[in-house]
C-alpha positions as CSV (number, residue, x, y, z in Angstrom):
1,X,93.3,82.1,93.4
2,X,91.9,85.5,92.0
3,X,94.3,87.2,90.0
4,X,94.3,90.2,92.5
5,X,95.3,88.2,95.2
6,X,98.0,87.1,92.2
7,X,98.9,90.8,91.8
8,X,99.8,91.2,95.9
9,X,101.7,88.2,96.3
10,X,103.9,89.5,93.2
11,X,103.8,92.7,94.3
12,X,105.4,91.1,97.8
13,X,108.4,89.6,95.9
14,X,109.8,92.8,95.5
15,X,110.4,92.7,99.4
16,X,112.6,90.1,101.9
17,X,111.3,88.6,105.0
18,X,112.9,91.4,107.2
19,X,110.8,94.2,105.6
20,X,107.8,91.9,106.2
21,X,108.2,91.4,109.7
22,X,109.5,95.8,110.1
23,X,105.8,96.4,108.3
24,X,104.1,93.9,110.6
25,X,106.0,95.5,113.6
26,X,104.2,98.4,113.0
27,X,100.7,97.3,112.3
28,X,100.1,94.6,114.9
29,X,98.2,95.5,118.4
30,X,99.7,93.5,120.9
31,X,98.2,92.4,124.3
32,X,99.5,94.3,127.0
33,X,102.8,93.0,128.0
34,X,103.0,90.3,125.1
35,X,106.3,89.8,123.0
36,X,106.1,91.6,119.5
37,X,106.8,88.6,117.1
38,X,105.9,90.2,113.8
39,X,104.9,87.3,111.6
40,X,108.7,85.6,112.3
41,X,107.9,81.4,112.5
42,X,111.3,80.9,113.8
43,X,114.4,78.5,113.5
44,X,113.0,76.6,109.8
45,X,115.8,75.6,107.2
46,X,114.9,74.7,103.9
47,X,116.0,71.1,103.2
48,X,114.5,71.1,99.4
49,X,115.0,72.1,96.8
50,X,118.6,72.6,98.5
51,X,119.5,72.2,102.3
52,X,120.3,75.3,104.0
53,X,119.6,78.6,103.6
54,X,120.8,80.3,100.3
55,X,120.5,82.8,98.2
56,X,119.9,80.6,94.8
57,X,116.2,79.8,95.5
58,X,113.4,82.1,94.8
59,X,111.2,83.1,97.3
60,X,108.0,81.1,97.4
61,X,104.6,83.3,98.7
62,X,101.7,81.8,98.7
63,X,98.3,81.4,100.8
64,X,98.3,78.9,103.9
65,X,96.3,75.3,104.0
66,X,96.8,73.8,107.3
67,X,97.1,70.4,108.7
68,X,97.6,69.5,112.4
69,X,98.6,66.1,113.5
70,X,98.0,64.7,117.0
71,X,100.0,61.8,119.3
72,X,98.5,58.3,117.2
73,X,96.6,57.5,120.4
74,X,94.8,60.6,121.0
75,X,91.1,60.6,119.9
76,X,90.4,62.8,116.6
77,X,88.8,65.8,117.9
78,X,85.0,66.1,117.6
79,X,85.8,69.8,115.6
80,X,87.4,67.7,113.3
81,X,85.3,64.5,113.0
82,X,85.0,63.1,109.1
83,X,81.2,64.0,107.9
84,X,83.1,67.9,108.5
85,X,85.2,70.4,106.1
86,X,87.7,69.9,108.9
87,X,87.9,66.0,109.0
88,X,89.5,62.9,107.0
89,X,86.5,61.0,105.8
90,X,87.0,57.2,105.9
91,X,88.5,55.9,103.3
92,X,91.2,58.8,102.6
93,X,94.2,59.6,103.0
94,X,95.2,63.4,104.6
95,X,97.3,64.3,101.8
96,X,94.8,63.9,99.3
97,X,93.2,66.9,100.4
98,X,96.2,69.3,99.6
99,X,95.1,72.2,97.8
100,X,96.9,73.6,94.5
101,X,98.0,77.3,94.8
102,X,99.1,77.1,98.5
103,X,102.0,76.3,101.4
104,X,100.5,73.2,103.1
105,X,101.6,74.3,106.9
106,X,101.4,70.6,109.1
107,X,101.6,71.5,112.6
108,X,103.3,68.4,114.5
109,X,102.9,67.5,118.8
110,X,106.3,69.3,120.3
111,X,108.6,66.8,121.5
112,X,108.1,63.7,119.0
113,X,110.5,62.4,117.0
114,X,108.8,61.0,113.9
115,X,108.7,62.9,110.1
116,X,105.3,64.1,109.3
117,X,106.4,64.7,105.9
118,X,108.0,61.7,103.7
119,X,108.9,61.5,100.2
120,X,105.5,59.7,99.0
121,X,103.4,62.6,100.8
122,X,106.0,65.3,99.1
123,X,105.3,63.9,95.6
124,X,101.7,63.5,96.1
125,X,101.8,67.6,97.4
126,X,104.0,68.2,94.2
127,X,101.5,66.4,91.7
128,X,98.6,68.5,92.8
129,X,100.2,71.5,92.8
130,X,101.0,72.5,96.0
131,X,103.2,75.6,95.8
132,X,105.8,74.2,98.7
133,X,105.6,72.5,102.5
134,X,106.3,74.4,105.9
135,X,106.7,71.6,108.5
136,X,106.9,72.6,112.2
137,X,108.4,69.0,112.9
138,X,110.6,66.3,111.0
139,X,110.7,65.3,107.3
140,X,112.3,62.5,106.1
141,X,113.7,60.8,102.8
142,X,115.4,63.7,101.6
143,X,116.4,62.7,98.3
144,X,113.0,61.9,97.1
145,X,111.9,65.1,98.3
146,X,114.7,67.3,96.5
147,X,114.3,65.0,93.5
148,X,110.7,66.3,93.1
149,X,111.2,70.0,93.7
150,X,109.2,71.0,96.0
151,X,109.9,73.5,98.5
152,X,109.5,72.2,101.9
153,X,110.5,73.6,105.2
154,X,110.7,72.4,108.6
155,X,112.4,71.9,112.2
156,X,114.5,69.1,112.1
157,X,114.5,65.2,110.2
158,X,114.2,61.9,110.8
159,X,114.2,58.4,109.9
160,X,111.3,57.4,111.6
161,X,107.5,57.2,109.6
162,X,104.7,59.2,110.8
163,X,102.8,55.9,112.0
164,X,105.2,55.3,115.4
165,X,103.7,58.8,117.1
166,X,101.4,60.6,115.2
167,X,98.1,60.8,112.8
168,X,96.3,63.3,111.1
169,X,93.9,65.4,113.1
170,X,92.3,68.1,111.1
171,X,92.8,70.0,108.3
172,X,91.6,73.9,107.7
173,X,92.0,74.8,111.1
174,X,94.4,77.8,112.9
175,X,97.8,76.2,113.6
176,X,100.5,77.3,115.9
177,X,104.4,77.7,115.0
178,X,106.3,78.0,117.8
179,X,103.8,80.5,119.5
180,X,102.8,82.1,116.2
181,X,99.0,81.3,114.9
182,X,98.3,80.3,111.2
183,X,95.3,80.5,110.0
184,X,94.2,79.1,106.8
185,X,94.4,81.8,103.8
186,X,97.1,83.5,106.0
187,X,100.0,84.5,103.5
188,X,103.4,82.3,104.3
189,X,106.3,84.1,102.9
190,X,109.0,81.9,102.8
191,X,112.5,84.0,102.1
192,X,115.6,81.3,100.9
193,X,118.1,83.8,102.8
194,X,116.5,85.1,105.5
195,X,113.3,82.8,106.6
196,X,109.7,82.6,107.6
197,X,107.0,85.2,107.8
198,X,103.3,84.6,108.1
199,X,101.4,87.5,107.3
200,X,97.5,87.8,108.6
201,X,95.4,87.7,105.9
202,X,93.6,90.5,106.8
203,X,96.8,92.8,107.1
204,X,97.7,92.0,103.6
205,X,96.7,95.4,102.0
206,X,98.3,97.2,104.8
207,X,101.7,95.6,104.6
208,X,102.1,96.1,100.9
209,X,101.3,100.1,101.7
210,X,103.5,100.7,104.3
211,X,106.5,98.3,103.5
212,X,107.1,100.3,100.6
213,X,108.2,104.2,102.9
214,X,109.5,101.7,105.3
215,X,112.1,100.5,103.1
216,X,112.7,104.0,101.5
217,X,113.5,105.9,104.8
218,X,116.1,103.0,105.4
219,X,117.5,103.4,102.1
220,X,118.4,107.0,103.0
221,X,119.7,106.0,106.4
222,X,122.4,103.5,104.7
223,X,122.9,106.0,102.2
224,X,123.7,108.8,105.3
225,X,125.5,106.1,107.1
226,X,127.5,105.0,104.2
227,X,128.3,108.7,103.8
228,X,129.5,109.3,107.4
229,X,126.7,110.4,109.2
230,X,126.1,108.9,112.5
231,X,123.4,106.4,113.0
232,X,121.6,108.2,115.8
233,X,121.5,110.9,113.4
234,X,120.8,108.9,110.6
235,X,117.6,107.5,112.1
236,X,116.1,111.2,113.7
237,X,116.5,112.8,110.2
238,X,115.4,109.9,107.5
239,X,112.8,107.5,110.0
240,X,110.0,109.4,110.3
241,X,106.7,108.1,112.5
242,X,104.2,106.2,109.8
């Protein structure tokens, strides 16, 4: 990871999920009639490095790799077959092909019961440096993975291995959260209090320079409010159109 891609993602710390999501409001262009989602990947818990959200655990930022599993008796998609970048190549296993510096985001089929993320695979992820695991599905073996430390976020658990509904179908490719699109290099900001953002890579530079007078004009409003000025009033005088 360059170290000015280093610089932003510090540089993001300084914010919560909630200002993410008020910049993102602002800068995304919407389909007409669409539902303004603003980076939100709703309804994750954090069930390492402590269950539940908190306010003891830093925030963990980092650039997306992506991993989408399919039902096990589904064929592998020909976009994803092994001799490509997007593929397993025989004779490996999917979590091999983690990559150090990021949130490994596994996309798992709605409605299935099985983990997609084990204690084994969470060790493995830890080991080469992955910076922490956003799950939209079940994990499993809880203890193993809070003993290792790695971050991981998902749905919901299980008991049940990966094996009884699902396999890995490609790596590397766009993703979808609950109706929200990852794409690979995408920036998942994952806040311990508050939750999940995922910020387009390519609106990076303009959330960090807008974020900054959105969170200053709402700094003067609780200061009005606080101060006995009405909120209506509040908002016409300190939020100004960016």
């Amino acid at each position: 990871m360059s170290s000015s891609i280093e610089q932003k993602l510090n540089e993001l710390q300084k914010y919560s999920a909630c200002d993410v999501s008020d910049a993102l409001l602002k800068l995304q262009k919407l389909p007409q009639g669409a539902t303004a989602r603003a980076g939100h990947l709703a309804d994750f818990t954090p069930f390492s490095p402590t269950i539940g959200h908190n306010t003891t655990n830093p925030k963990i930022i980092a650039p997306a790799s992506t991993f989408r599993f399919i039902p096990k008796n589904d064929p592998v998609p020909a976009s994803a077959s092994p001799d490509e970048s997007h593929g397993f190549p025989q004779g490996t296993h999917w979590v091999d092909f983690a990559e150090p510096g990021t949130i490994a985001v596994i996309e798992q089929p709605a409605g299935q019961h099985c983990a997609v993320l084990g204690g084994i695979m969470a060790v493995r992820m830890k080991h080469l440096g992955v910076r922490g695991v956003l799950v939209n599905g079940r994990v499993r073996d809880l203890a193993e993975i809070n003993s290792c430390r790695i971050p991981v976020w998902a749905r919901g658990t299980s008991t049940v291995g990966t094996g009884a509904e699902a396999k890995p179908g490609a790596r590397n490719v766009p993703v979808s959260l609950g109706g929200v699109t990852v794409s690979p290099g995408d920036i998942i900001f994952c806040d311990p209090l508050e939750g999940v953002v995922a910020i387009p890579r390519d609106l990076l530079d303009q959330v960090l320079e807008i974020m900054p007078k959105l969170v200053a004009m709402d700094d003067k409003v609780k200061e009005a409010v606080v101060e006995g000025m009405s909120v209506f009033d509040a908002f016409k005088q300190f939020r100004t159109k960016i």
